[in-house]
Backbone as numpy.savetxt, mean C-alpha at the origin, in Angstrom:
# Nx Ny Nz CAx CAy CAz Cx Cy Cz
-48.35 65.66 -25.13 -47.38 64.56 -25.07 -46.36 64.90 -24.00
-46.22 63.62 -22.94 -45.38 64.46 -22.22 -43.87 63.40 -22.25
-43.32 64.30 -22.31 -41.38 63.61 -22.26 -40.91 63.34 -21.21
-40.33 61.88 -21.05 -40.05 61.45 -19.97 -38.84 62.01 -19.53
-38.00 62.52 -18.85 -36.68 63.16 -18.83 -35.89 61.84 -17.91
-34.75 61.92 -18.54 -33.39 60.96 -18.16 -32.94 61.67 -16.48
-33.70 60.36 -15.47 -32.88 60.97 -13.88 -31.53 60.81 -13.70
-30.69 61.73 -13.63 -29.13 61.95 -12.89 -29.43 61.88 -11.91
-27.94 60.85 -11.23 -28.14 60.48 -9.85 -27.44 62.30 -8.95
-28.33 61.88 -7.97 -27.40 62.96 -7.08 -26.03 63.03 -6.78
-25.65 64.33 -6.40 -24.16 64.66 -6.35 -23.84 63.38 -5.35
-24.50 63.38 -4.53 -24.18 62.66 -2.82 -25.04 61.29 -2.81
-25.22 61.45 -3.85 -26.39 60.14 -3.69 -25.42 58.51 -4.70
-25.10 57.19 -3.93 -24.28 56.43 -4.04 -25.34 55.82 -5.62
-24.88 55.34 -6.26 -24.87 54.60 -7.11 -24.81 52.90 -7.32
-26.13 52.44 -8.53 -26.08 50.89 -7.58 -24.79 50.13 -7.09
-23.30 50.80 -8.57 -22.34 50.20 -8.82 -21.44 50.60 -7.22
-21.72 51.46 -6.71 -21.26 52.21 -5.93 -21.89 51.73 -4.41
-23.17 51.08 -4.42 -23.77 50.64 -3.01 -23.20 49.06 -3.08
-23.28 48.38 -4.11 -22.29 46.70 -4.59 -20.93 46.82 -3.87
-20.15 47.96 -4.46 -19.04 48.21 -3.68 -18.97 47.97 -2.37
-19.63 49.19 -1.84 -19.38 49.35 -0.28 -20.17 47.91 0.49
-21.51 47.49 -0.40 -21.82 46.03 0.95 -20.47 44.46 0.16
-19.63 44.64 -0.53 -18.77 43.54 -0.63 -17.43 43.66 0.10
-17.21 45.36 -0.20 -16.52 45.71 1.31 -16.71 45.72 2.58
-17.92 45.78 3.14 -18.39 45.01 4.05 -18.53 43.93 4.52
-18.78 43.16 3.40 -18.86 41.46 3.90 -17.35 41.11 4.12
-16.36 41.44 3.00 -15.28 41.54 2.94 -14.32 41.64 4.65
-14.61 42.55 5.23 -14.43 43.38 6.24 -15.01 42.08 7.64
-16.24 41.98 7.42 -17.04 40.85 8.01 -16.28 39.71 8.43
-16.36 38.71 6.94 -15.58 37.63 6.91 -14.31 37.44 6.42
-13.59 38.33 6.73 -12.06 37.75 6.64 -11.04 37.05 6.63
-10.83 35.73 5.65 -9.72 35.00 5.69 -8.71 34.57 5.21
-7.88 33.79 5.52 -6.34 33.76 5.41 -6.33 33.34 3.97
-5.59 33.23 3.21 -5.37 33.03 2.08 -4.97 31.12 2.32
-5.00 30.55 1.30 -4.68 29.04 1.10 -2.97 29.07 1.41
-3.04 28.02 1.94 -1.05 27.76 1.45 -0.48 27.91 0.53
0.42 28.19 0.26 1.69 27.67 -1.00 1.55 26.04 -1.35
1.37 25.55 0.01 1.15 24.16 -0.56 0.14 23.23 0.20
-0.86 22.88 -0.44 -2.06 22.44 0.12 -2.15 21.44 1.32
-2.84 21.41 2.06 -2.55 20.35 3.08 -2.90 19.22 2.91
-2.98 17.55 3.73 -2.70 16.09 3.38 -2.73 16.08 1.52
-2.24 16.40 1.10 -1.49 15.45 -0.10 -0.49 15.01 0.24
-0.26 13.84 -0.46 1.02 13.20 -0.64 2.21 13.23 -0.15
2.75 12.72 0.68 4.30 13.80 1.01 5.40 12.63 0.82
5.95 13.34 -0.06 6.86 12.12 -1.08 8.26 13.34 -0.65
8.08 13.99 0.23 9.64 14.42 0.94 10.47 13.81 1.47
11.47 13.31 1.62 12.84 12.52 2.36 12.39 13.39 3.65
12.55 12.46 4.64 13.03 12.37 5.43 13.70 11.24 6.74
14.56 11.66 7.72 15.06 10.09 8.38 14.39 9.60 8.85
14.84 8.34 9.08 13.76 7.42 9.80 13.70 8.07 11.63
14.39 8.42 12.00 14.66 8.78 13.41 13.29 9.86 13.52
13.40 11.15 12.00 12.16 11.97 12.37 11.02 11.28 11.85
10.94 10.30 11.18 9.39 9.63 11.45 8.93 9.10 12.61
10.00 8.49 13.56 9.98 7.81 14.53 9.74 8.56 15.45
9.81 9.74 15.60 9.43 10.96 16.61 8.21 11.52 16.08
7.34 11.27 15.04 5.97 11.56 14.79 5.39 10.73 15.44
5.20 9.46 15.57 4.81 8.70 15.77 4.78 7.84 16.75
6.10 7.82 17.50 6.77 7.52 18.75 5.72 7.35 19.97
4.69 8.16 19.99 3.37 8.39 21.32 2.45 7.41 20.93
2.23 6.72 19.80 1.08 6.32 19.23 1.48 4.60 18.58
2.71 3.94 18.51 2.42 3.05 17.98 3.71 2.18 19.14
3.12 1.05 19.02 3.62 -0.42 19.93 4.96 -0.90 19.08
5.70 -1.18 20.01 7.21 -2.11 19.48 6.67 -2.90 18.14
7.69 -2.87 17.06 7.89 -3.59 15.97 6.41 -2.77 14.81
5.60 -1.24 15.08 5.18 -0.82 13.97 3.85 -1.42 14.49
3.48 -1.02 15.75 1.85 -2.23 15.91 1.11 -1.29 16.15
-0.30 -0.73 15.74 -0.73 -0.29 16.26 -2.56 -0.46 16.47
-2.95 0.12 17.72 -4.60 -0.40 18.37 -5.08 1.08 18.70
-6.32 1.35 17.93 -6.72 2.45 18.16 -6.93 3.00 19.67
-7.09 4.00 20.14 -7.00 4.26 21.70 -8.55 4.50 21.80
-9.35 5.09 21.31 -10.64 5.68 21.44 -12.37 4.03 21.47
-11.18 3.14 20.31 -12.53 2.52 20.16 -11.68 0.90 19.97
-12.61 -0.02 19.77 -12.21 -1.27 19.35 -12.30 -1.55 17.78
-10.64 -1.87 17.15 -10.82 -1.90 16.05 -11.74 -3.04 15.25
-12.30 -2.61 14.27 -13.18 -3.82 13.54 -12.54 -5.02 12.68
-11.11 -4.23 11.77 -10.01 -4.90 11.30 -8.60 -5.54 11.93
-8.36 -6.43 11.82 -6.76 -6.18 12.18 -6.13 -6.87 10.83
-4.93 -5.79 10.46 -4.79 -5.88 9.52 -2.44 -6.08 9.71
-2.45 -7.14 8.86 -0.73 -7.05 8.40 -0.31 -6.32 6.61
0.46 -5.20 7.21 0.93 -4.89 5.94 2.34 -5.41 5.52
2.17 -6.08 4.48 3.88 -6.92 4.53 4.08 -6.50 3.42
5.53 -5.91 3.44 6.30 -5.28 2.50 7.69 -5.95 1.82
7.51 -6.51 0.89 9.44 -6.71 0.27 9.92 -5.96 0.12
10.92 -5.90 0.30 12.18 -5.02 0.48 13.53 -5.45 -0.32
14.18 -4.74 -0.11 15.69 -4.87 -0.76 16.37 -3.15 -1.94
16.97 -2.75 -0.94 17.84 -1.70 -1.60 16.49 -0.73 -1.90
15.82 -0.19 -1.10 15.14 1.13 -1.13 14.77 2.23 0.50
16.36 2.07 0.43 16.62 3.18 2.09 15.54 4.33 1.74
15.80 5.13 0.65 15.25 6.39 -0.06 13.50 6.12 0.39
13.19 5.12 0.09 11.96 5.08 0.25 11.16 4.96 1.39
12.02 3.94 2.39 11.28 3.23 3.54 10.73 4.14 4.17
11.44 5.36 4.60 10.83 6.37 5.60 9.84 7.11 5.24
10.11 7.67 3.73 8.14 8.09 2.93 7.33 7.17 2.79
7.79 6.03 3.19 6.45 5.02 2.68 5.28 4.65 4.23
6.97 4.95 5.04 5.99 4.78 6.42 5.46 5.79 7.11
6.04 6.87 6.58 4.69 7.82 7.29 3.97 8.38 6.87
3.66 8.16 5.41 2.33 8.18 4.81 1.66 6.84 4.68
1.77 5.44 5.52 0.78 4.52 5.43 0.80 4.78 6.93
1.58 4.79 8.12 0.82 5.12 9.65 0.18 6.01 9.12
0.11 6.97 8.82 -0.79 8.48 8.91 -2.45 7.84 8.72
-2.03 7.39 7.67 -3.34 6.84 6.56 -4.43 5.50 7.67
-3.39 4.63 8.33 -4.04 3.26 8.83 -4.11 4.10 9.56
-3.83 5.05 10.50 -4.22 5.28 11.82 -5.91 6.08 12.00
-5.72 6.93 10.56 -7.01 7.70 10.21 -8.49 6.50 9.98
-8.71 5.39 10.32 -8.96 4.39 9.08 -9.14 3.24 10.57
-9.02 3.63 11.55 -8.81 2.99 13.15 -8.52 1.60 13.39
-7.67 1.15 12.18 -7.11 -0.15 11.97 -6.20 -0.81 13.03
-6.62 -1.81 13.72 -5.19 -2.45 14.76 -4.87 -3.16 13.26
-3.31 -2.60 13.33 -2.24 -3.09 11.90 -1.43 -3.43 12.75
-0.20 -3.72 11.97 1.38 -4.07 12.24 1.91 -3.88 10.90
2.97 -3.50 10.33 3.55 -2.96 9.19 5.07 -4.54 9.25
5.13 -5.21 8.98 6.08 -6.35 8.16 7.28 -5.74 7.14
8.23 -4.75 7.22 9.49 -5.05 5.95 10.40 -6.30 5.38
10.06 -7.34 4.96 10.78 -8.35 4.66 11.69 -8.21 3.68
12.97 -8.63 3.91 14.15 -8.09 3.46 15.02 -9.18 3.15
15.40 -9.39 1.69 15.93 -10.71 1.18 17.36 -10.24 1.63
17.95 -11.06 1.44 19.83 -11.44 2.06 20.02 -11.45 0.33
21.65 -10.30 -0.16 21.97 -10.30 -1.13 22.49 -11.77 -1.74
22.82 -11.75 -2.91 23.41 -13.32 -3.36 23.04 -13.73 -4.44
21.19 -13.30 -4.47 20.55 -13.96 -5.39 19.63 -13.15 -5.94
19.01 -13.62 -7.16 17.48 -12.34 -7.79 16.69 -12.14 -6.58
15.79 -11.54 -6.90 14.56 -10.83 -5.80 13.79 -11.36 -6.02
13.21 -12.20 -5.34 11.92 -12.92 -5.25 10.89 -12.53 -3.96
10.24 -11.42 -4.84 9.27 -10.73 -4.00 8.14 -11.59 -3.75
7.90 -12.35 -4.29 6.42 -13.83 -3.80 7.42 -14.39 -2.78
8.20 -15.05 -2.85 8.52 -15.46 -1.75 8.52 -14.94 -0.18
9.39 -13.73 -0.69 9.23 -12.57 0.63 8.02 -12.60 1.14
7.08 -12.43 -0.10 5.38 -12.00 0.76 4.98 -12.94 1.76
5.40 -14.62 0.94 5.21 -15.21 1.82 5.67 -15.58 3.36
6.97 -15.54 3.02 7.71 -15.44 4.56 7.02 -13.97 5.50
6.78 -12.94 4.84 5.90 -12.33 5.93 4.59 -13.20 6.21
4.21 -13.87 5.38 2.76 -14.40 5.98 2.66 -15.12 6.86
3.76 -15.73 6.95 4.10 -16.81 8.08 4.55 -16.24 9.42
5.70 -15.01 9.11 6.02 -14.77 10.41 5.22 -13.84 10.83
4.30 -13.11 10.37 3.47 -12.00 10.94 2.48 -12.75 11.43
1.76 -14.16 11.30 0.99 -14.74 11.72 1.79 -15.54 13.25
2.48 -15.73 13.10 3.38 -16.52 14.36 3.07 -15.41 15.53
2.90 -14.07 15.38 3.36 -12.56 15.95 1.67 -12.83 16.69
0.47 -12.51 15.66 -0.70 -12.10 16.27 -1.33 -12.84 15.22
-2.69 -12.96 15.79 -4.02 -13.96 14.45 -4.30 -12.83 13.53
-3.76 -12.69 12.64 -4.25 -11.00 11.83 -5.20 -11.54 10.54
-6.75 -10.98 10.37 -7.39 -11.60 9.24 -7.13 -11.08 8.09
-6.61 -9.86 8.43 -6.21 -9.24 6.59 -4.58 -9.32 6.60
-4.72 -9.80 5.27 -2.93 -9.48 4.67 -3.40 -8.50 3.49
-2.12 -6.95 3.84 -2.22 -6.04 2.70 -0.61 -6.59 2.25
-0.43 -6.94 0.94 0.59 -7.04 0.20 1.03 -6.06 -0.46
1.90 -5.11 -0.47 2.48 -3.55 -1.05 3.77 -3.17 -0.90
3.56 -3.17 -2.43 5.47 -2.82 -2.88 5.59 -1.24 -2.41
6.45 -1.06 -2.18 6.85 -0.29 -1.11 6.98 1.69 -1.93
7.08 1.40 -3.32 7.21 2.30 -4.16 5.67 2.97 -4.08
4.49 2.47 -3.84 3.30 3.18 -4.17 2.49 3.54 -2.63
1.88 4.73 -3.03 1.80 5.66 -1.32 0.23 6.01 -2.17
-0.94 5.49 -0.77 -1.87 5.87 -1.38 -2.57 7.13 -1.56
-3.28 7.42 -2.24 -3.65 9.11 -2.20 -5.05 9.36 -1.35
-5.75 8.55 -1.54 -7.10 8.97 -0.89 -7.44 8.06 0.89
-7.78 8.61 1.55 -8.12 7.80 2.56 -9.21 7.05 2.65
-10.46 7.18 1.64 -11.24 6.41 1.59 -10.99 5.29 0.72
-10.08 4.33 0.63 -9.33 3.38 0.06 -8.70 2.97 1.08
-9.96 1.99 1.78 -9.58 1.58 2.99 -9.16 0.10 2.90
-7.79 -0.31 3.63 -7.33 -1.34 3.87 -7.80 -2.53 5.16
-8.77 -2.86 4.00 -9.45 -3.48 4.98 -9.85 -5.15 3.74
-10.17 -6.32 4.11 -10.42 -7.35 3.43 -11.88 -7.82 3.34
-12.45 -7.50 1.77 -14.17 -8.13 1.75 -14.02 -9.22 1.23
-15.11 -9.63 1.24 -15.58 -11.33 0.58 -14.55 -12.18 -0.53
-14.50 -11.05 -1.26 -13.47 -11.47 -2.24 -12.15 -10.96 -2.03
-11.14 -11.52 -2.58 -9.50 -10.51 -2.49 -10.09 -9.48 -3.11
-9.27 -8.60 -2.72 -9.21 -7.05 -3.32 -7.68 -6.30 -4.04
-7.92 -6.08 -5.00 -6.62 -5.34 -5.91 -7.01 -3.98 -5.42
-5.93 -3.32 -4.95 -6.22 -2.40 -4.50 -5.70 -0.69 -5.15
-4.64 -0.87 -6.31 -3.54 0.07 -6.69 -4.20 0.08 -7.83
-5.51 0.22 -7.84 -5.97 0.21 -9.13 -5.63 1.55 -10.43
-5.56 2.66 -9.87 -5.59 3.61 -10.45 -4.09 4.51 -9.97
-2.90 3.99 -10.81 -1.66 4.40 -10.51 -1.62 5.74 -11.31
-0.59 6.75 -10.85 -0.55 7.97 -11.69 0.84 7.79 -13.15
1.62 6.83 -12.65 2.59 5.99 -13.99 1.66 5.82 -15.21
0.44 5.26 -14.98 -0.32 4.40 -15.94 -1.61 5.62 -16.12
-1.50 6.54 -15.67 -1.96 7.63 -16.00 -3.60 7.37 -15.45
-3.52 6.69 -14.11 -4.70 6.68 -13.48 -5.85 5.55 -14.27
-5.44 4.49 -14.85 -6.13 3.55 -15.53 -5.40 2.10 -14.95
-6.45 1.14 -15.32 -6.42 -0.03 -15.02 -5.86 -0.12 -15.95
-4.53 -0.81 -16.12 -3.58 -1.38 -17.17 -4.32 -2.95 -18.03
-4.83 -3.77 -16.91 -5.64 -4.98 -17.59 -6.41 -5.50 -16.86
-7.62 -6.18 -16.92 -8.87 -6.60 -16.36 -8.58 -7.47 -14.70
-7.13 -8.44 -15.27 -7.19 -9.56 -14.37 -5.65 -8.81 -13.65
-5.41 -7.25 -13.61 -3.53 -7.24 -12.48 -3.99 -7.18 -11.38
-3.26 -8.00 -10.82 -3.37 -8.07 -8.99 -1.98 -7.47 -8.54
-1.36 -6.85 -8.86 0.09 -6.42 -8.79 -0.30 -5.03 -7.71
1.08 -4.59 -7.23 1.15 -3.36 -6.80 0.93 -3.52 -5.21
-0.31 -3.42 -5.16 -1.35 -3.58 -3.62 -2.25 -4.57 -3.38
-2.20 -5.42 -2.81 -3.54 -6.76 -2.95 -3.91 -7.01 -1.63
-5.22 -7.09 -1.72 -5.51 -7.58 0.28 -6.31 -8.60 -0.14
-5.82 -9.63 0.89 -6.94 -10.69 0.96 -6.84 -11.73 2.20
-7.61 -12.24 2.56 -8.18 -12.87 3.97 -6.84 -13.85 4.38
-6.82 -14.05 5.63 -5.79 -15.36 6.21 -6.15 -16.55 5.49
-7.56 -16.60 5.38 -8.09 -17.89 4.84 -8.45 -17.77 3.28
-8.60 -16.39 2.33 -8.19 -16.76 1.05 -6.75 -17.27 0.70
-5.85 -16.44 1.48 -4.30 -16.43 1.31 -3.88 -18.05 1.39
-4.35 -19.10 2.16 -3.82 -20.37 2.13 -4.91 -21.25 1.22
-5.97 -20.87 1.11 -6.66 -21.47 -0.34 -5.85 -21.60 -1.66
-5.04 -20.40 -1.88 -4.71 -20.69 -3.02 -3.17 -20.83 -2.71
-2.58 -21.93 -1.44 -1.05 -21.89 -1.06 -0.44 -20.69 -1.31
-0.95 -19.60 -1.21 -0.05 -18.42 -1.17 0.83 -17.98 -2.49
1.42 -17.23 -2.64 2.19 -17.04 -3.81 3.33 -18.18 -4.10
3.58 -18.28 -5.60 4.34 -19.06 -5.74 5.83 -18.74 -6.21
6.71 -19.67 -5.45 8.07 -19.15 -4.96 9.05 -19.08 -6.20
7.89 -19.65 -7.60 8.98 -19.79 -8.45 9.81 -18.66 -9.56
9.26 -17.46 -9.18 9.82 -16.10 -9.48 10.71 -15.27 -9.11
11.88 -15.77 -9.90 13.45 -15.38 -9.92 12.59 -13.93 -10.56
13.52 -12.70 -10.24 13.81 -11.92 -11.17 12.01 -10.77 -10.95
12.12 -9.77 -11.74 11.31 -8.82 -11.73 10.03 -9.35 -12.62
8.34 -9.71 -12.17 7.51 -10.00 -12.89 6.99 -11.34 -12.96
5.46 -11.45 -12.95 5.02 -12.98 -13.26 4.12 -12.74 -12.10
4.41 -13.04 -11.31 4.08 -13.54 -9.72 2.76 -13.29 -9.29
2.25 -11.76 -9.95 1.31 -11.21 -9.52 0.07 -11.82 -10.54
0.75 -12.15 -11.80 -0.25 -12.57 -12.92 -0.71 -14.20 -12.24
0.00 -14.49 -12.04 0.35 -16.38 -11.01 -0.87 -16.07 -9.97
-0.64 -15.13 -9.12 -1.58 -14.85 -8.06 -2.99 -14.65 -8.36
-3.06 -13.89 -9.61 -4.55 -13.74 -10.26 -4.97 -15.40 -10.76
-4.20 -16.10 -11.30 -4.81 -17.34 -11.79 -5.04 -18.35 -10.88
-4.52 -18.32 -9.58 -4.39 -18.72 -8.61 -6.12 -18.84 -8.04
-6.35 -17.26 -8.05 -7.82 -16.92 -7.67 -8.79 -17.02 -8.28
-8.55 -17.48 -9.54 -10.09 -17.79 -10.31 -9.66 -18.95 -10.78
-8.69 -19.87 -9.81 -8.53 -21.17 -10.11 -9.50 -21.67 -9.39
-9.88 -21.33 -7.53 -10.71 -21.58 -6.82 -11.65 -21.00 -6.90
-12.17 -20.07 -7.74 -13.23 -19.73 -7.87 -14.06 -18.44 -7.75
-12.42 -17.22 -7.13 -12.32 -16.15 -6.52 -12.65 -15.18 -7.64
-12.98 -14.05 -7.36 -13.28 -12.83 -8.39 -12.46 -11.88 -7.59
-11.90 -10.86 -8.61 -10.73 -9.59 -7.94 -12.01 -8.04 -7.69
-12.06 -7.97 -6.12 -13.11 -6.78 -6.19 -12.02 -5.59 -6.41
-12.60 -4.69 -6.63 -11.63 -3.73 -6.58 -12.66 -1.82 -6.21
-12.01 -0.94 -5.71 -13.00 0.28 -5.34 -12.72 0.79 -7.15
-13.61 1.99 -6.97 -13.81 2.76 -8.29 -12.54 3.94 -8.58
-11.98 3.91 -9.41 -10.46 4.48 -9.94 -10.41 6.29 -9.27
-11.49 6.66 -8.81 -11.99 7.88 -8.05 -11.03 8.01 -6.86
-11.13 6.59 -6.35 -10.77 6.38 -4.83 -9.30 5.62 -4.80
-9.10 4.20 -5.49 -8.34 3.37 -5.22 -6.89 4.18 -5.99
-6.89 5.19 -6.16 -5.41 5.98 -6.43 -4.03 6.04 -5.58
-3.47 5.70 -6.43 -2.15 5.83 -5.99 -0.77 6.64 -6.74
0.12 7.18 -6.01 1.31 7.62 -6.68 2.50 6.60 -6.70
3.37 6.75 -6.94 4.63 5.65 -7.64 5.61 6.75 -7.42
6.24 6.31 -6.18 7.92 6.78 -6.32 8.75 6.28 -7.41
9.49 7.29 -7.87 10.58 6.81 -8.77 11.33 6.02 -8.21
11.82 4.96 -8.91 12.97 3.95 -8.69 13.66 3.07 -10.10
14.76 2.39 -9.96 15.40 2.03 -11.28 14.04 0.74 -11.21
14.33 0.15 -12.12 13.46 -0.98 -12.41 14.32 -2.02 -12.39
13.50 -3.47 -11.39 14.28 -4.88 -11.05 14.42 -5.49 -12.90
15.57 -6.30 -12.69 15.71 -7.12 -13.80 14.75 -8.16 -14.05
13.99 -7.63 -15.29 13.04 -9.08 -15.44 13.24 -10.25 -15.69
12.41 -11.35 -15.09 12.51 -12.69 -15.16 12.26 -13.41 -16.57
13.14 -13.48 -16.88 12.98 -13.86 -18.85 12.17 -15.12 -19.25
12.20 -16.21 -18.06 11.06 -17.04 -17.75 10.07 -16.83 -17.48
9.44 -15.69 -17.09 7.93 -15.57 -16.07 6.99 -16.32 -17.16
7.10 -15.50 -18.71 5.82 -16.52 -19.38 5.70 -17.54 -19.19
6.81 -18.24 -19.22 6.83 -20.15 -19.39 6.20 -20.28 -18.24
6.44 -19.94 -16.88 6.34 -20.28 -15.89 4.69 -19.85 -15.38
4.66 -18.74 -16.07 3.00 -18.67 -15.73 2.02 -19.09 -16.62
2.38 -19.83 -18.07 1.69 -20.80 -18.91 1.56 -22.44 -18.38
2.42 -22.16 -17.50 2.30 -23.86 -16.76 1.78 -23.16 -15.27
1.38 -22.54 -14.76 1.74 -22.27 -13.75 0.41 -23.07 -12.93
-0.71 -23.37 -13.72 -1.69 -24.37 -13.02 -0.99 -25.73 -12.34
0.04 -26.20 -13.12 0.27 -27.63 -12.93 0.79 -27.32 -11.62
1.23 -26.32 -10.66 1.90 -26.28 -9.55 1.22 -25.44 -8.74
0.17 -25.19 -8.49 -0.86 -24.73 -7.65 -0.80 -24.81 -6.13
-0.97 -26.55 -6.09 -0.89 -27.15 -5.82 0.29 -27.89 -4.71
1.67 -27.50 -5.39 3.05 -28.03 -4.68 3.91 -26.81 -4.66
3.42 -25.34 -5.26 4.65 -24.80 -5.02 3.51 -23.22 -4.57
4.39 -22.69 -3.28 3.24 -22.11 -2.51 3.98 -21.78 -1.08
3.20 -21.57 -0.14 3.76 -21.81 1.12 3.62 -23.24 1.59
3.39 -24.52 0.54 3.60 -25.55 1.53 5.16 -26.20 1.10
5.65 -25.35 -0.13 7.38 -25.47 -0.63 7.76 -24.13 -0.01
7.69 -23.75 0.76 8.65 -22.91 0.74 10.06 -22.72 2.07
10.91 -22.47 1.62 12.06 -22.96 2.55 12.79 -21.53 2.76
13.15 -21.02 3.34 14.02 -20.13 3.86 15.09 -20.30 5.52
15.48 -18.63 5.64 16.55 -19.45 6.93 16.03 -17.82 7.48
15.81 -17.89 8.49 15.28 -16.47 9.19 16.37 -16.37 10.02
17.52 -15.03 9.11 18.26 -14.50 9.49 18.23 -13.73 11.12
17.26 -12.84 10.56 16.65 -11.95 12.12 15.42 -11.07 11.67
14.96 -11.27 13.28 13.37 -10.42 13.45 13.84 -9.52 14.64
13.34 -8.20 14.06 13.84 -7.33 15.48 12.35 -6.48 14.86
12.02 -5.98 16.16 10.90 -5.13 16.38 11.01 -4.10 16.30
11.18 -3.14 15.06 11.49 -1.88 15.33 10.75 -0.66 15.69
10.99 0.41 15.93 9.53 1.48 16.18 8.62 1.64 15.56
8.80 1.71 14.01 8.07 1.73 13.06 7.49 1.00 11.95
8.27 -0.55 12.40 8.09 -2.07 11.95 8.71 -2.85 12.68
7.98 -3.78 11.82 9.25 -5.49 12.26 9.83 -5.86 11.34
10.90 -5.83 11.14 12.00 -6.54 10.33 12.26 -7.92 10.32
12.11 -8.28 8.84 12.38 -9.50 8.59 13.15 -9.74 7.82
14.26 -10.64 7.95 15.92 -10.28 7.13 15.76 -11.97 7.00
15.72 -12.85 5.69 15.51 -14.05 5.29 16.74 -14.07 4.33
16.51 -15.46 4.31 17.61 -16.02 3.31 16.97 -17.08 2.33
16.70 -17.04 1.18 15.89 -17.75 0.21 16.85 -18.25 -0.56
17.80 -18.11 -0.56 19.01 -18.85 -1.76 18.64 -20.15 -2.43
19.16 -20.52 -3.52 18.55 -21.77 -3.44 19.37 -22.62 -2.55
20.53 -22.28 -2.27 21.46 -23.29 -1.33 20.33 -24.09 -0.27
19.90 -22.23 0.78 18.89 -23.11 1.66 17.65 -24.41 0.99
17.54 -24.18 0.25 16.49 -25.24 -0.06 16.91 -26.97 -0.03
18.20 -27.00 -0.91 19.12 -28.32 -0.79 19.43 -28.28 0.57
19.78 -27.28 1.62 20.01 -27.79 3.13 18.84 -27.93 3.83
17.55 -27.55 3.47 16.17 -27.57 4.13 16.27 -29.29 3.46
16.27 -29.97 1.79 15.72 -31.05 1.52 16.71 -32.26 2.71
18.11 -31.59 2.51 19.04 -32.73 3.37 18.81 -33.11 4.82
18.06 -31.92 5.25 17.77 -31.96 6.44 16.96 -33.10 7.19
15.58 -32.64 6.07 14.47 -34.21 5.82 14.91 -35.21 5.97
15.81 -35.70 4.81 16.22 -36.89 4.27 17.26 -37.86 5.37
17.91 -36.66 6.84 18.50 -37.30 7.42 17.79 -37.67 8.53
16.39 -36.95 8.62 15.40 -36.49 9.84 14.71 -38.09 9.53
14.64 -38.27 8.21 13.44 -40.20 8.17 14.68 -41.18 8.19
């Protein structure tokens, strides 16, 4: 019978644990690299800063009043982003240089719209949208309108601002709402849709005093004519939400959006009246400073009435 005897490695002789070592120290040695950041690169950048240093990022690359045309190729889109405004200094400058960054990646000829109500009266952000629709169209023939409250900065770049067959809701997956669709039919937040869906359904309707409604109005609007809301998959269409106080809600919006079929029709952009304070072209937009009061409206009707 013969006994197998237990081999000890040699004095000098490396060991498997011991040859693993030295070839991971090797590769180690090989491929050497830097460690990750402290803080990862393109996410989000929800940092303050002035408008003067956005305007010096960007300054080489975009046309008077926020316009910009890719240099390399011919864009396929041209797209208006029109923004309401009123009392968010804090924001304007993070909002615009994380949407240039984003449209420019994305080889969009855009123009960026801030429309900016005149104090006096509630905020009527449908209205605003609309007065950008009008004056950004007076500017250039643009086929997409992106509509975006100014608080939400998108996260992914493949959540492209661009307009298909149908309108598109685009803020589908907010990080407030914990990255879920809040309800089947919100068009709120971000919405794109064609020059020629946008006057199908007369545009938003002007009759939203106060915070809310407008966007629910806009959805019924679109499957009044017949429209369906596309939207990308909650993967992609993400967005973050700057903090801000919250507008005073419109204590009417239900009433007004339980009737809101009967005025489809008459209240829209073919009612709508304002007084265009001023348009100045700035580096990083065009400014639009309106006056919606209801005053103007009784001096828009008197106007008529002395005009026949």
């Amino acid at each position: 019978m013969v006994t197998a005897l237990k081999q000890e490695p040699l004095k000098n002789e490396p060991t498997q644990r011991d040859r693993s070592s030295t070839n991971d120290n090797n590769l180690s040695d090989r491929f050497t690299i830097d460690s990750c950041p402290p803080i990862p690169p393109n996410l989000v950048d929800v940092a303050f800063e002035s408008l003067s240093a956005v305007e010096s990022r960007f300054a080489d690359k975009l046309q008077p009043g926020g316009q910009y045309v890719p240099p390399d190729c011919t864009a396929r889109n041209r797209v208006a982003i029109i923004v309401p405004y009123r009392d968010r200094e804090k924001h304007l400058p993070i909002f615009l240089k994380n949407i240039h960054a984003l449209l420019m990646k994305q080889q969009l000829e855009y123009g960026i719209y801030i429309v900016e109500q005149t104090a006096g009266s509630s905020f009527n952000r449908a209205a605003l949208m609309n007065i950008g629709f009008v004056e950004a169209m007076k500017q250039k023939n643009w086929e997409c309108m992106v509509f975006h409250d100014i608080d939400l900065l998108p996260m992914d770049d493949r959540n492209l601002y661009t307009c298909p067959d149908q309108p598109r809701h685009m803020s589908v997956a907010v990080d407030t709402f914990g990255f879920k669709l809040p309800y089947s039919t919100i068009f709120g937040g971000v919405s794109a849709m064609t020059e020629k869906q946008f006057r199908m359904v007369n545009g938003f309707s002007n009759a939203f005093w106060g915070w809310g409604g407008e966007d629910d109005d806009m959805s019924n609007r679109l499957k009044h004519v017949g429209f369906h809301i596309a939207r990308y998959p909650v993967n992609i269409a993400r967005y973050t939400m700057l903090s801000h106080k919250k507008e005073k809600a419109n204590p009417k919006r239900y009433e007004k959006l339980v009737n809101g079929a009967k005025r489809f029709d008459s209240d829209g952009l073919n009612s709508l009246h304002y007084q265009l304070v001023n348009l100045i072209r700035k580096p990083l937009y065009t400014w639009i400073h309106a006056d919606i009061s209801p005053d103007v409206s009784v001096i828009f009707i008197v106007r008529c009435i002395f005009k026949h």
